[in-house]
Backbone bond lengths (Angstrom), bond angles and torsions (degrees), N, CA, C in turn:
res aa  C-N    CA-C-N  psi(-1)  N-CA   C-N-CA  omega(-1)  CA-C   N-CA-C  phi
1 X - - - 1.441 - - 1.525 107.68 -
2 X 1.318 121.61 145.07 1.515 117.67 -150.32 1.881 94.29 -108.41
3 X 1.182 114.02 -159.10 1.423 105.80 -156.62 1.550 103.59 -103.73
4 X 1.372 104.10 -26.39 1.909 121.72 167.32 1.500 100.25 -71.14
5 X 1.281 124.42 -47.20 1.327 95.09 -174.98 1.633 131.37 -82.15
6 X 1.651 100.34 -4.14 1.609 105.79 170.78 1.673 114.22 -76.92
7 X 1.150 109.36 -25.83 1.652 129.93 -173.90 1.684 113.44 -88.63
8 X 1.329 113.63 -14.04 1.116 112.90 159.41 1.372 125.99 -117.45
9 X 1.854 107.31 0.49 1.807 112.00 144.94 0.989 125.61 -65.41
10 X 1.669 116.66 -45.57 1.420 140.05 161.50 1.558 118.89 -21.17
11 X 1.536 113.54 -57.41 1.177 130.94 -140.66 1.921 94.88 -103.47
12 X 1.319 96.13 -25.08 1.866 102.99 179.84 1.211 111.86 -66.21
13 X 1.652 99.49 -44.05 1.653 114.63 -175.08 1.582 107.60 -68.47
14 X 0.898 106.57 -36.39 1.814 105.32 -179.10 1.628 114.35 -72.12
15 X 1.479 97.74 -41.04 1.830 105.15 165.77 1.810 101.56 -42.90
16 X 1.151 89.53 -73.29 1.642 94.22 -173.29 1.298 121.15 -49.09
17 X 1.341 132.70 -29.17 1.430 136.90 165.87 1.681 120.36 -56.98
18 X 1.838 108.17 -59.61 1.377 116.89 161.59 1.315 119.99 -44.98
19 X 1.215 128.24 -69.20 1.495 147.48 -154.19 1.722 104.78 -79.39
20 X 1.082 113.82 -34.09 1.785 115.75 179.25 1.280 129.38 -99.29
21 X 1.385 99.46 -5.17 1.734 122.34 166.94 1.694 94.52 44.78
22 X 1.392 124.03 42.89 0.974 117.64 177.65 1.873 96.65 -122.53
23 X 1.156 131.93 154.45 1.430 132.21 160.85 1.245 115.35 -62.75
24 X 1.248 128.77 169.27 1.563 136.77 -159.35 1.497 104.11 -132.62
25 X 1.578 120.06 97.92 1.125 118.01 170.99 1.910 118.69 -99.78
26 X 1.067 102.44 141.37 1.984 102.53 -171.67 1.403 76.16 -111.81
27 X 1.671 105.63 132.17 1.227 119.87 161.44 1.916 114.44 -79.27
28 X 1.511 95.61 -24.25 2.021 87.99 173.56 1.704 72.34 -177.56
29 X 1.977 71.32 149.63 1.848 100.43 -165.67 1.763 92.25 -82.60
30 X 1.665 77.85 141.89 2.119 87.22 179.45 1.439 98.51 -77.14
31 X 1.037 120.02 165.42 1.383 128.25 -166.48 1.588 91.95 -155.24
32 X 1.317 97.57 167.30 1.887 115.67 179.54 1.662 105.83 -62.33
33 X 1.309 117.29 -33.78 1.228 123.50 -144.66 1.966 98.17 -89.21
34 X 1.616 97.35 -42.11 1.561 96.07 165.92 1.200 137.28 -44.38
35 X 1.785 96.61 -52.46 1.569 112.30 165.20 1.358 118.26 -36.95
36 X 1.183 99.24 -58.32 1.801 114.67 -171.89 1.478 109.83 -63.30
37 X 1.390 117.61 -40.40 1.999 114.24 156.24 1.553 111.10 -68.85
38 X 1.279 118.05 -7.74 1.397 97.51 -170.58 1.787 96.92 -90.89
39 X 1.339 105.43 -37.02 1.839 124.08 -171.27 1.573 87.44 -64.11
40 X 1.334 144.24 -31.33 0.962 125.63 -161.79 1.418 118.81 -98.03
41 X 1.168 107.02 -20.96 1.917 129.40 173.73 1.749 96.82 -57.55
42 X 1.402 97.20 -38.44 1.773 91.09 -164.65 1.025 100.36 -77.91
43 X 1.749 127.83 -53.71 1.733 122.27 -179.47 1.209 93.50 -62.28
44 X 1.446 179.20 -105.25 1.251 153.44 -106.50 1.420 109.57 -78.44
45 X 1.627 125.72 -34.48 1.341 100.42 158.86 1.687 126.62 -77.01
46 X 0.743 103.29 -20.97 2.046 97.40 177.76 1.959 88.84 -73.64
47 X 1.132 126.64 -60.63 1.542 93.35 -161.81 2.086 108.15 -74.11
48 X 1.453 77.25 126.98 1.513 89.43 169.05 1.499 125.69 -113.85
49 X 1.238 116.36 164.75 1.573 146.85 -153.25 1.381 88.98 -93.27
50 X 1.308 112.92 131.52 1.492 99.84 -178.43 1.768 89.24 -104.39
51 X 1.128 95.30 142.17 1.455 93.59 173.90 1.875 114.52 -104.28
52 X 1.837 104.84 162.38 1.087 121.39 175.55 1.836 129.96 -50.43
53 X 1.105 102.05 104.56 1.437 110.10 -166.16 2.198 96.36 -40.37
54 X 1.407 85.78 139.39 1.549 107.10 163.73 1.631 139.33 -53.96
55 X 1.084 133.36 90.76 1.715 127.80 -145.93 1.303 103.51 -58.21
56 X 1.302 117.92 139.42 1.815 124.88 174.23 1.671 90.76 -81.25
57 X 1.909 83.52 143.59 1.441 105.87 165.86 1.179 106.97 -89.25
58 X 1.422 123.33 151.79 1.228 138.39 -176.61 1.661 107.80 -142.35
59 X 1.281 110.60 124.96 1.035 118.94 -175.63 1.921 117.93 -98.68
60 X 1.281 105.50 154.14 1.836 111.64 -160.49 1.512 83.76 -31.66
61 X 1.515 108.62 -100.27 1.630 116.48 -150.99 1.789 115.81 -40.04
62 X 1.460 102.65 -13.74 1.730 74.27 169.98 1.899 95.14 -87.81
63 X 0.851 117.88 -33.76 2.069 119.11 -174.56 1.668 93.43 -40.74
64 X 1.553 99.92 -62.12 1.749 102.47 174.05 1.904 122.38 -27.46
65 X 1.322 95.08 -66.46 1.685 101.34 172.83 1.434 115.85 -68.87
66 X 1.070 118.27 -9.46 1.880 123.65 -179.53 1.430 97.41 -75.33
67 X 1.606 93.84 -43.73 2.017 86.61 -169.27 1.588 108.32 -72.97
68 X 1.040 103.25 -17.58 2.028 105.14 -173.91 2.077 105.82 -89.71
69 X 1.355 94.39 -4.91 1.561 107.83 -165.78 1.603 94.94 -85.42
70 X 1.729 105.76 147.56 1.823 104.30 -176.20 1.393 93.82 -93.69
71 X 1.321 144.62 20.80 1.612 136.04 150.19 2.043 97.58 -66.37
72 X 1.666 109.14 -48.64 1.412 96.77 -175.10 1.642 105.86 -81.57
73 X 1.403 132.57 -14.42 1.391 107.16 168.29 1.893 102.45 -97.46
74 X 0.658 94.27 45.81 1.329 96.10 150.24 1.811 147.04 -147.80
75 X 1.800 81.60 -12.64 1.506 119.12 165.23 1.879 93.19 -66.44
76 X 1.183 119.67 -82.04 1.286 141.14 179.41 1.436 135.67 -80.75
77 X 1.216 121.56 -26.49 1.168 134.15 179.10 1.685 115.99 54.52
78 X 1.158 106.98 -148.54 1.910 91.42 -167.01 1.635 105.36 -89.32
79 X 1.044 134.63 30.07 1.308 146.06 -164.70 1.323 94.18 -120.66
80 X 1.556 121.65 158.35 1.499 117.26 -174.06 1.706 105.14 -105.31
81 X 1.067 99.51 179.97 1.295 107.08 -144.37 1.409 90.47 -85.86
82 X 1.204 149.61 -5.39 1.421 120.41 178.64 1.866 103.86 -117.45
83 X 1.076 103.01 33.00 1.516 111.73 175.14 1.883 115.00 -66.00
84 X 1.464 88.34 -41.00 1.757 92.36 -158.98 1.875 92.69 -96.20
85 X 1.270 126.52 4.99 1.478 110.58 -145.27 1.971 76.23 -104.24
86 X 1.417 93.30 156.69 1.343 131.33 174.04 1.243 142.06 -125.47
87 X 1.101 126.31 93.75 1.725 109.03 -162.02 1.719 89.50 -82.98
88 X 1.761 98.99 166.04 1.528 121.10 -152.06 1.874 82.36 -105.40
89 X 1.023 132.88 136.35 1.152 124.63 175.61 1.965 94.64 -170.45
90 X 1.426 96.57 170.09 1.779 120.46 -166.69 1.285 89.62 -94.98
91 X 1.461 137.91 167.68 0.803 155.31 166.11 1.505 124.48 68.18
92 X 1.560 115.40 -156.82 1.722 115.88 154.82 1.385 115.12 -98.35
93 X 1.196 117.37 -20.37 1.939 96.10 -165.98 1.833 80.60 -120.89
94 X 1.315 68.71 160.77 2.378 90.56 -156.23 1.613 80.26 -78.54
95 X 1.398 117.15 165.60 1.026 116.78 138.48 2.019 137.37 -113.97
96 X 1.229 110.20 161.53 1.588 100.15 -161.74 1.513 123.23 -43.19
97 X 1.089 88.99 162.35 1.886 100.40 -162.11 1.163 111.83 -77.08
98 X 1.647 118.38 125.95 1.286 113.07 -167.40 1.325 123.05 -72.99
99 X 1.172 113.94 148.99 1.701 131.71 173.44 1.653 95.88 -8.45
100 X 1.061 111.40 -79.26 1.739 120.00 -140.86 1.885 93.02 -169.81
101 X 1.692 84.41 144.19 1.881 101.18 -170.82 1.395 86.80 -108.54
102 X 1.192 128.17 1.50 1.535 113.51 -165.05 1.770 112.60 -122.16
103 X 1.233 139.26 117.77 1.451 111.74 -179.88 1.355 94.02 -147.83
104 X 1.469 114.88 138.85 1.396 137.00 -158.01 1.403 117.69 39.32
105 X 1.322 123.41 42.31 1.723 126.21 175.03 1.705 104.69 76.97
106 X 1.689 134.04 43.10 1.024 131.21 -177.64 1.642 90.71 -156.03
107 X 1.394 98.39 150.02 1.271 99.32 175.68 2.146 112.74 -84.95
108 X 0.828 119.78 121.30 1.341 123.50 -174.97 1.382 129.66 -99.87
109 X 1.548 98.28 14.90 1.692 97.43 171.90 1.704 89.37 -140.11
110 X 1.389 97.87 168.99 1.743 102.23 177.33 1.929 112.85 -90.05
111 X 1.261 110.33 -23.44 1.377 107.10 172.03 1.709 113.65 -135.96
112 X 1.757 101.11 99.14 1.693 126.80 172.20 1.148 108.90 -37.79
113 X 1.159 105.15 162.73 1.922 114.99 163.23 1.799 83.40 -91.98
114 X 1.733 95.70 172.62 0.940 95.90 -160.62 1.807 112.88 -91.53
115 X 1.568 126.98 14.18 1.310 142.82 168.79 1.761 100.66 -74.77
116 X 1.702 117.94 -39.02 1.422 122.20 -140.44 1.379 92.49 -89.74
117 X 1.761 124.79 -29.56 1.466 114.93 -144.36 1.663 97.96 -106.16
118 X 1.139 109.15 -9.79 1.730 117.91 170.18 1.314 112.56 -81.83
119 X 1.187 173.10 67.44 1.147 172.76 -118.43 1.588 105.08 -94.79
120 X 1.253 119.81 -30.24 1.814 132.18 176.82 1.144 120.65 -65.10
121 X 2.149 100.31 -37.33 1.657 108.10 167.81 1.347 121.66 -72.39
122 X 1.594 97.69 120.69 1.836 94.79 -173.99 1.912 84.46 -136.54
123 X 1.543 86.65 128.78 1.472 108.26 166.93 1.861 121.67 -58.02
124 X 0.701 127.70 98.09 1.657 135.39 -175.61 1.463 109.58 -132.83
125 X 1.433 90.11 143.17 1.861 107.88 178.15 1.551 100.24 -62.92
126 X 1.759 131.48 -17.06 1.558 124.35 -148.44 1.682 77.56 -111.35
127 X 1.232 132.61 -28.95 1.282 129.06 -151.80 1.542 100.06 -85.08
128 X 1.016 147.55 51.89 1.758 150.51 147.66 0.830 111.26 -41.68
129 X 2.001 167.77 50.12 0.660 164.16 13.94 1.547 103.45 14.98
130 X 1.004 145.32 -79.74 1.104 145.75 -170.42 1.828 126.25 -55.33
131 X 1.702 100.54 -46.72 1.565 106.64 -175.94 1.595 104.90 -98.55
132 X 1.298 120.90 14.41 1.327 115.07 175.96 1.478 96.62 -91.79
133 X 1.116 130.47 -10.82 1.853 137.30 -173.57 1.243 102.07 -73.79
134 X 1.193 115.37 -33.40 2.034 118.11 -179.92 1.585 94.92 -106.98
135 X 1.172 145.33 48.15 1.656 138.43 -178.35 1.514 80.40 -130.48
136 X 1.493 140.60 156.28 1.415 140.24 175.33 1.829 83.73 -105.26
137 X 1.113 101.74 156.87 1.615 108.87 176.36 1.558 112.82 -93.38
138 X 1.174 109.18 -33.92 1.863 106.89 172.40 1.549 121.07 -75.08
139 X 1.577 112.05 -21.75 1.586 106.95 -167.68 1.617 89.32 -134.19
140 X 1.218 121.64 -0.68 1.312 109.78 171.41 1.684 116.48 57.83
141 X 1.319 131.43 -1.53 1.624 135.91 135.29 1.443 115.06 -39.05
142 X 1.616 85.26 160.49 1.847 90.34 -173.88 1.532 88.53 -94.63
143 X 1.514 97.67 165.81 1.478 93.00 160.02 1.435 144.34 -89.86
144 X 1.105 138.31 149.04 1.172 123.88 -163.64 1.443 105.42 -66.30
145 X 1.720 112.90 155.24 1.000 105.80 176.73 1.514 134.30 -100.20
146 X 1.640 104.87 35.78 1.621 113.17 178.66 1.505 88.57 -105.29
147 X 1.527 131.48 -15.80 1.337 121.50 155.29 0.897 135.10 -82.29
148 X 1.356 119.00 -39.68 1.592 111.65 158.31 1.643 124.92 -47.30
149 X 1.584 111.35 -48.17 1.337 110.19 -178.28 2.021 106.35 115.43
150 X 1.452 103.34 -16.05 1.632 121.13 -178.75 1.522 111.91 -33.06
151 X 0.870 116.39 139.64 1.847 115.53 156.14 1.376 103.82 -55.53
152 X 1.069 117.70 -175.94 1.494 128.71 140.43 1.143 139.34 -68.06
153 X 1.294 113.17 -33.03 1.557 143.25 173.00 1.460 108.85 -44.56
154 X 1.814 98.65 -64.39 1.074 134.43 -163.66 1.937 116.43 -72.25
155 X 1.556 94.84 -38.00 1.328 95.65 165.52 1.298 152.68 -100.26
156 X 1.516 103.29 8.97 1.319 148.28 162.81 1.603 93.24 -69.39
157 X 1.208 132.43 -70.80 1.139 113.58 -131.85 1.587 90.50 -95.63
158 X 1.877 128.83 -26.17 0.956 97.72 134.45 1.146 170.83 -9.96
159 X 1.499 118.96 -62.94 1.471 131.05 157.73 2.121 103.50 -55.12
160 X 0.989 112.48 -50.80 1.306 116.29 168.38 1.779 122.36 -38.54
161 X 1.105 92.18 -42.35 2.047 104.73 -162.28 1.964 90.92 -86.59
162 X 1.614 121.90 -39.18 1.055 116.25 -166.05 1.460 103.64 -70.03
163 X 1.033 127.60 -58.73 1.595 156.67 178.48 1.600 97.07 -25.94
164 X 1.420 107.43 -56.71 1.581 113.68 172.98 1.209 107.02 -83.59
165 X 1.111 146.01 7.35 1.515 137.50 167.15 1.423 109.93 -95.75
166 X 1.637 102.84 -14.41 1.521 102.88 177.15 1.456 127.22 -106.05
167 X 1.252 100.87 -8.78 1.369 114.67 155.49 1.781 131.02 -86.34
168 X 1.682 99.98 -9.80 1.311 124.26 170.71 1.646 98.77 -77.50
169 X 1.016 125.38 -54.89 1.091 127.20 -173.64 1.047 95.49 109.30
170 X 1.457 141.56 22.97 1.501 121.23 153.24 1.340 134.66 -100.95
171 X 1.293 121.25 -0.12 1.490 127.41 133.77 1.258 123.69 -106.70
172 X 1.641 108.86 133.55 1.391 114.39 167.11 1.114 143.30 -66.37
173 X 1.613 120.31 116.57 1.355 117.99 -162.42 1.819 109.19 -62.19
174 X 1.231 115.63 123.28 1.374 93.40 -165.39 2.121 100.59 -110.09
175 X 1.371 84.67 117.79 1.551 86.81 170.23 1.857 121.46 -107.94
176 X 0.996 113.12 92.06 1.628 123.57 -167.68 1.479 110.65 -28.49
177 X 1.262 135.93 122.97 1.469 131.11 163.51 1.563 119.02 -65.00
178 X 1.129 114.63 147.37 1.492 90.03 168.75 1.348 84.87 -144.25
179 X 1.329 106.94 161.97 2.062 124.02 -169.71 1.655 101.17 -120.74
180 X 1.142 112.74 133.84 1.475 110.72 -173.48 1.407 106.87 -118.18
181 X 1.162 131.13 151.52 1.849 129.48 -174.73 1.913 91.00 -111.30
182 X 1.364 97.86 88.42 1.440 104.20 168.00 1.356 122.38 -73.34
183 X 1.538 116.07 15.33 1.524 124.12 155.66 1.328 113.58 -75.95
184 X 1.291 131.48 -25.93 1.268 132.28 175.80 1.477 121.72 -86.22
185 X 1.537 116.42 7.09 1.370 114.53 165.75 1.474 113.43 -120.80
186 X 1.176 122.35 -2.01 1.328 142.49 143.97 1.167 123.93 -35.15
187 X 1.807 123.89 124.84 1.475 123.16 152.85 1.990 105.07 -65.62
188 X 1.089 101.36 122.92 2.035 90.18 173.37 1.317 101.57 -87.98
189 X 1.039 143.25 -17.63 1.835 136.52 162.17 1.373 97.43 -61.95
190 X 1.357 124.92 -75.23 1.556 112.52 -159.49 1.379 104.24 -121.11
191 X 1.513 124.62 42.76 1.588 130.77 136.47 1.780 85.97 50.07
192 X 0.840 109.73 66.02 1.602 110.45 -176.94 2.020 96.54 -144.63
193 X 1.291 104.25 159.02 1.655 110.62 165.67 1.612 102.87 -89.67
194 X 1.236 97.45 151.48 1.625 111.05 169.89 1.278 92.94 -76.01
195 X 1.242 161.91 -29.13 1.452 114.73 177.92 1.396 128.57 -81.92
């Protein structure tokens, strides 16, 4: 504290003594050491924390043109997007997929599933390009989501967006044919079933 500013604490307090005809009680003597917590309250509030920028919303039809865009074949190429991703974990067996990568519009973990860390990928019933990447092509199941790598959040609402895409009629419900050689359950003497 500099020598003007003790001389013009000095000089307030005495105003107030003359002028208020009231007595002057100090609840606790200032000392050097206060000053020095008080000087320091102020530099810790002026420097600030810069915080984590806010995630842009992105709506279906631009996600639509992202996937046809060569930023996404080249991010990913013709392989789907949770092929290369890895969650960081201790041991050998992963453990379950957390809740949600996202909380209050910031990302809150250091390594996304792979829906959370793209900001362009947006889950939509119109977006088929996108939810046919988690559909298996032989059994037409989703994939699980310790293979994909999904939150929970994320794969919930998945199962949600496909469900209506298949009642939209824009993904095909796919039920596998299979052809059977009913000569091989056949008696060929008496054209009869073994049971």
């Amino acid at each position: 504290m500099s020598v003007s500013n003790v001389t013009s604490c000095v000089a307030c307090v005495f105003k107030r003594v003359l002028f208020s005809g009231q007595p002057l009680k100090f609840s606790r003597a200032i000392s050097r050491a206060s000053v020095r917590l008080s000087d320091t309250e102020e530099s810790e509030e002026t420097k600030a924390v810069p915080e984590k920028p806010p995630r842009i919303e992105v709506d279906a039809p631009t996600s639509k043109r992202y996937l046809d865009s060569k930023a996404y074949a080249e991010a990913y190429g013709d392989q789907p997007i949770w092929i290369h991703y890895r969650r960081n974990f201790k041991g050998q067996l992963a453990p379950r997929t957390r809740k949600t990568c996202i909380r209050a519009g910031v990302m809150s973990t250091g390594n996304p599933c792979p829906i959370c860390r793209d900001e362009y990928l947006v889950i939509d019933h119109t977006n088929t390009k996108l939810l046919e990447q988690f559909v298996s092509p032989h059994t037409g199941e989703v994939f699980n989501p310790h293979q994909t790598g999904l939150c929970q959040k994320q794969h919930k609402k998945l199962l949600d967006e496909i469900l209506k895409a298949r009642h939209h009629g824009l993904i095909e419900d796919i039920v596998p044919f299979r052809e059977y050689d009913y000569s091989e359950y056949l008696d060929s003497s008496t054209k009869k079933s073994f049971s």
